[in-house]
C-alpha positions in Angstrom: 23.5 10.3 -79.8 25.3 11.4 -76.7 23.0 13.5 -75.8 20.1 10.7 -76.0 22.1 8.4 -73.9 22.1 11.4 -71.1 18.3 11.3 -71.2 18.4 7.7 -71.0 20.4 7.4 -68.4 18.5 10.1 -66.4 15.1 8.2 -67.0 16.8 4.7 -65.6 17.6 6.8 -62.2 14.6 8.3 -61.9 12.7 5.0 -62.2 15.2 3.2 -59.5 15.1 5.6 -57.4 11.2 5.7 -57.5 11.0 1.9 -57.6 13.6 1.7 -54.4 10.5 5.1 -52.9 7.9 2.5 -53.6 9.8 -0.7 -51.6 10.3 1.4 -48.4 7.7 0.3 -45.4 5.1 2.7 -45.5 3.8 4.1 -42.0 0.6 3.6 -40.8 -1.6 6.9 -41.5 -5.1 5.0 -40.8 -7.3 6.3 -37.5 -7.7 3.1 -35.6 -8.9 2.4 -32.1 -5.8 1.7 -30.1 -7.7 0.8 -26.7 -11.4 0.2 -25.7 -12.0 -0.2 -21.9 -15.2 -0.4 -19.5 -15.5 1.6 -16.3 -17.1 2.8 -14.3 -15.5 6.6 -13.6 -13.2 8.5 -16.1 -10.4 11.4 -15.7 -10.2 14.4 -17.0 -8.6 13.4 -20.5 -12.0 10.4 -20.7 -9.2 8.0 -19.9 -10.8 5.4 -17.7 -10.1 5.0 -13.8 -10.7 1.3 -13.7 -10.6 -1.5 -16.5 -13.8 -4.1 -15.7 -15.4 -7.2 -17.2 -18.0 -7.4 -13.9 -19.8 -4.0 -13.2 -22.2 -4.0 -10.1 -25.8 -3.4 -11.1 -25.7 -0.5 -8.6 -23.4 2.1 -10.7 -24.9 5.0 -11.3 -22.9 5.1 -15.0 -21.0 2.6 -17.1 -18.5 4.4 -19.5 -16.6 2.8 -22.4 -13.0 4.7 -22.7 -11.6 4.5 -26.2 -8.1 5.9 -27.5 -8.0 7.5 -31.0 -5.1 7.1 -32.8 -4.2 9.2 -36.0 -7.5 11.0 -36.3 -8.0 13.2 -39.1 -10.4 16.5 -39.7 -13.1 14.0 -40.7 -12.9 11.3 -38.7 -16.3 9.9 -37.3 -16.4 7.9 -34.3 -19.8 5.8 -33.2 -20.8 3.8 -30.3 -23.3 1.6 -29.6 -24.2 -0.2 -26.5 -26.3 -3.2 -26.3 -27.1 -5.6 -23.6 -27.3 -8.8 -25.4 -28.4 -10.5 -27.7 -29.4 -7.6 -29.7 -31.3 -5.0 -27.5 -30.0 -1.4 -28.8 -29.5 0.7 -25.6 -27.9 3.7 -26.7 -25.8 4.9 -29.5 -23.5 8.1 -29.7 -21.5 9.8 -32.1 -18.1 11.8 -31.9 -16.3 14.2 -34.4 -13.1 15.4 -32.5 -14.1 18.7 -31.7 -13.2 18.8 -27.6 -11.0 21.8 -26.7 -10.0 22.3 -22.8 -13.7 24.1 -22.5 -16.2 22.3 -24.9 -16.6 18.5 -25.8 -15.5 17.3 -22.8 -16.4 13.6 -23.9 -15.2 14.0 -27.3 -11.5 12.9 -28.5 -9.6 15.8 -30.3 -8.7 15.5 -33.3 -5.7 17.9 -33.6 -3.9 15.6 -31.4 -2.2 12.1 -32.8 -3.9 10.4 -29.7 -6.5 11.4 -27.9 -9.5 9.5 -25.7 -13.2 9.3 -26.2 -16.0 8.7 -23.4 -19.4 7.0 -24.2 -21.4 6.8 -21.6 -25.1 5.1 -20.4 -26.8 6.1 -17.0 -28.4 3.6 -15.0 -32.4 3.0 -16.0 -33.6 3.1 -12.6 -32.5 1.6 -9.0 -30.4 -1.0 -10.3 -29.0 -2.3 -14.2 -30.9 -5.6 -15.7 -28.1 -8.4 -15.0 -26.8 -10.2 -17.6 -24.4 -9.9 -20.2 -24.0 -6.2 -22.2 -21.5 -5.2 -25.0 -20.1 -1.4 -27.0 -19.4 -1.6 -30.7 -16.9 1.5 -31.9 -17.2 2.3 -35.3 -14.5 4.7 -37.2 -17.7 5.9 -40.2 -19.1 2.6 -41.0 -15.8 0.5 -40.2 -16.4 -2.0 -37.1 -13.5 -1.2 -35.2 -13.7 -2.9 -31.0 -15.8 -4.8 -29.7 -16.1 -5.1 -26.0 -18.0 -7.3 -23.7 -18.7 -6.9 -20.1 -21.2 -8.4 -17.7 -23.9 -6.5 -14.9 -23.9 -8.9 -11.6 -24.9 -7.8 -8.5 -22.8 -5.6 -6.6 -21.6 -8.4 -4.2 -20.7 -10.9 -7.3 -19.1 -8.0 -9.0 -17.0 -7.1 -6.2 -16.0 -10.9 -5.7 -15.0 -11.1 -9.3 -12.7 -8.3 -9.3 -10.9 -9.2 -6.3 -10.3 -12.5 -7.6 -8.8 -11.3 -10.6 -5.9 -9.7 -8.1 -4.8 -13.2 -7.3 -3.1 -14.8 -11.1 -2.0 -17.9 -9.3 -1.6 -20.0 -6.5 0.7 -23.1 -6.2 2.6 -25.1 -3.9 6.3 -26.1 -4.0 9.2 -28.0 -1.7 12.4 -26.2 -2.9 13.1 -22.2 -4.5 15.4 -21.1 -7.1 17.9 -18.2 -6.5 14.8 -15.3 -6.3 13.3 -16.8 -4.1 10.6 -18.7 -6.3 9.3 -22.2 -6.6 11.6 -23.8 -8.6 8.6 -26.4 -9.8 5.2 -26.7 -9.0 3.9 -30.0 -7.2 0.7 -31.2 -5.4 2.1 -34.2 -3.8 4.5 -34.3 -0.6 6.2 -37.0 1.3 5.6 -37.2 5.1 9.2 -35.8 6.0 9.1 -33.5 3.3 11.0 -30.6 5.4 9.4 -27.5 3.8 6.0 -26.6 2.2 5.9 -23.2 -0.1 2.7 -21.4 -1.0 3.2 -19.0 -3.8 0.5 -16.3 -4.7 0.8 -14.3 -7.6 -0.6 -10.7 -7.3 -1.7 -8.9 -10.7 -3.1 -5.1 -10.5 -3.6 -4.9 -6.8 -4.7 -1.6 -5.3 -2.2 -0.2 -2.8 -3.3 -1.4 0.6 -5.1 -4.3 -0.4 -5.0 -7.0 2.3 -4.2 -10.6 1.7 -4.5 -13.7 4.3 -3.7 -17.4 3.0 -5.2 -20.1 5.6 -3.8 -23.6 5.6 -6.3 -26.2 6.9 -6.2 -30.3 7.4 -9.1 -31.6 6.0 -9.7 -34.4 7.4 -9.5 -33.0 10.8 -10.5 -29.8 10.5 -7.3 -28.7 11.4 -6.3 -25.0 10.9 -2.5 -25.3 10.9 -1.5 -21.6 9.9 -2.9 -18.2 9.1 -0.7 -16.2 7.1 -1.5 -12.4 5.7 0.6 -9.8 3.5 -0.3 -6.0 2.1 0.1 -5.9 -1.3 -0.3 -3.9 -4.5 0.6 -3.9 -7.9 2.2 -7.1 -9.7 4.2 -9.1 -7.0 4.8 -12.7 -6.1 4.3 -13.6 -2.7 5.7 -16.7 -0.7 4.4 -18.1 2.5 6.3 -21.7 4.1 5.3 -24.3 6.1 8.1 -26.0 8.1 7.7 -29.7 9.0 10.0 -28.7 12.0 7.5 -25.8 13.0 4.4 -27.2 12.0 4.8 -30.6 12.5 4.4 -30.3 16.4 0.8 -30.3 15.8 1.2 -34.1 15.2 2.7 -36.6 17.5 5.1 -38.2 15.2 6.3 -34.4 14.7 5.9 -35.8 11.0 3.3 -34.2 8.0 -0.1 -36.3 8.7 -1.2 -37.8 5.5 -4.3 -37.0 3.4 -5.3 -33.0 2.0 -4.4 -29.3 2.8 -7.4 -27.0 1.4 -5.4 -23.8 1.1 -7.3 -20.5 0.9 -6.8 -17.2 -0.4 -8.7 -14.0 0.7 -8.8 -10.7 -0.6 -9.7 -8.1 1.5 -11.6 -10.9 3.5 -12.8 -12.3 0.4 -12.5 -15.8 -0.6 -11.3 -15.4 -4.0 -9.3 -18.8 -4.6 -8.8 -23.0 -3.0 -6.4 -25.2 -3.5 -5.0 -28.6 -2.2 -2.1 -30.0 -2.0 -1.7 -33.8 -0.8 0.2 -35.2 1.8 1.2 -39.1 1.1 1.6 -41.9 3.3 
């Protein structure tokens, strides 16, 4: 009897301790797609040198950079590139073999994360414009989608320097960084200072920005300013009523619209108003 109570006792462990095995979070063994990006170059490891949504319809090659996660011996990795609605341009397949001589485009399967590069070469002097998107498969599993669209080379351009500036508002008073404390469109006449806050996203290093304040009704440019920038920043530009506001007699804010606008690398990416009242 003792020794049947032993055995029982051993079997109740054994199925805790497997019940407790089976409530643990499990980690995630499954090859997935971690990133998918358009471009239009690629390093030396296929990850991309630029991350687009416009491509100009004179690049010689559009390339769709994808990161591998948790590949396996078998894994199977297809792309296909349409230009939409449902024209089939091209579709490739990858396997994992690249090594530092062979494969070059391929991801590598020995590695927990490695990148992919598809790539399509242009048809002739220039792409069809319009709208285009890459399906990446892992076997017959659907696994990114990404979209992009072929504009001219001065549209494209235009669109990705506007996507450098994330915002532009005005403001009469800053918190302690130096910020606008709350966005407003509306000033009084005697309103004693006028901020203009740009927000900066992804800027190349070296890329030039000039803000131009105008009066409407006049035609009046009041103020040129201009900043280098790169990276993610916040830039603030003010207009003093008791600097500015010797362009008007009554040394006072005239009433009526402002246009501010933004330039890029002499680009106009982005207008705004704000609205002087009476």
């Amino acid at each position: 009897m003792k020794t049947f109570h032993i055995i029982l006792a051993g079997i109740l462990i054994f199925m805790g301790l497997t019940g407790s095995s089976c409530n643990r979070p499990q980690a995630n063994t499954t090859t997935d797609i971690a990133q998918a990006v358009i471009a239009t170059g690629i390093k030396y490891d296929n990850q991309p040198e630029n991350n687009l949504e416009e491509v100009g319809d004179s690049s010689p090659s559009i390339y769709l950079s994808a990161q591998v996660v948790r590949p396996t011996s078998t894994t199977a990795i297809r792309v296909v590139w349409y230009k939409l609605p449902n024209q089939i341009l091209a579709t490739e397949t990858f396997s994992g073999k690249r090594t530092d001589s062979r494969n070059q485009f391929d991801f590598n399967y020995k590695t927990n994360s490695s990148w992919l590069s598809s790539r399509i070469e242009r048809p002739s002097l220039s792409w069809p414009t319009g709208d285009y998107k890459t399906e990446v498969y892992i076997g017959e599993n659907l696994a990114k989608t990404v979209f992009f669209h072929i504009a001219t080379d001065a549209e494209a351009e235009k669109q990705q320097l506007g996507r450098i500036i994330t915002s532009l508002s005005f403001g009469d008073s800053l918190t302690g960084d130096n910020r606008i404390s709350s966005g407003k469109t509306y000033f009084s006449r005697t309103t004693p200072t006028i901020y203009i806050q740009v927000g900066i996203g992804n800027a190349p290093a070296g890329t030039d920005l000039e803000v131009a304040v105008r009066q409407v009704k006049t035609d009046t440019l009041v103020n040129t300013f201009s900043s280098v920038v790169s990276g993610n920043d916040t830039v603030l530009f003010s207009l003093g009523k008791s600097q500015f506001g010797r362009l008007w007699s009554d040394k006072l804010w005239p009433t009526g619209s402002f246009e501010v606008t933004a330039k890029i690398n002499q680009t106009t990416v982005r207008t705004a108003n704000f609205i002087i009242q009476g």
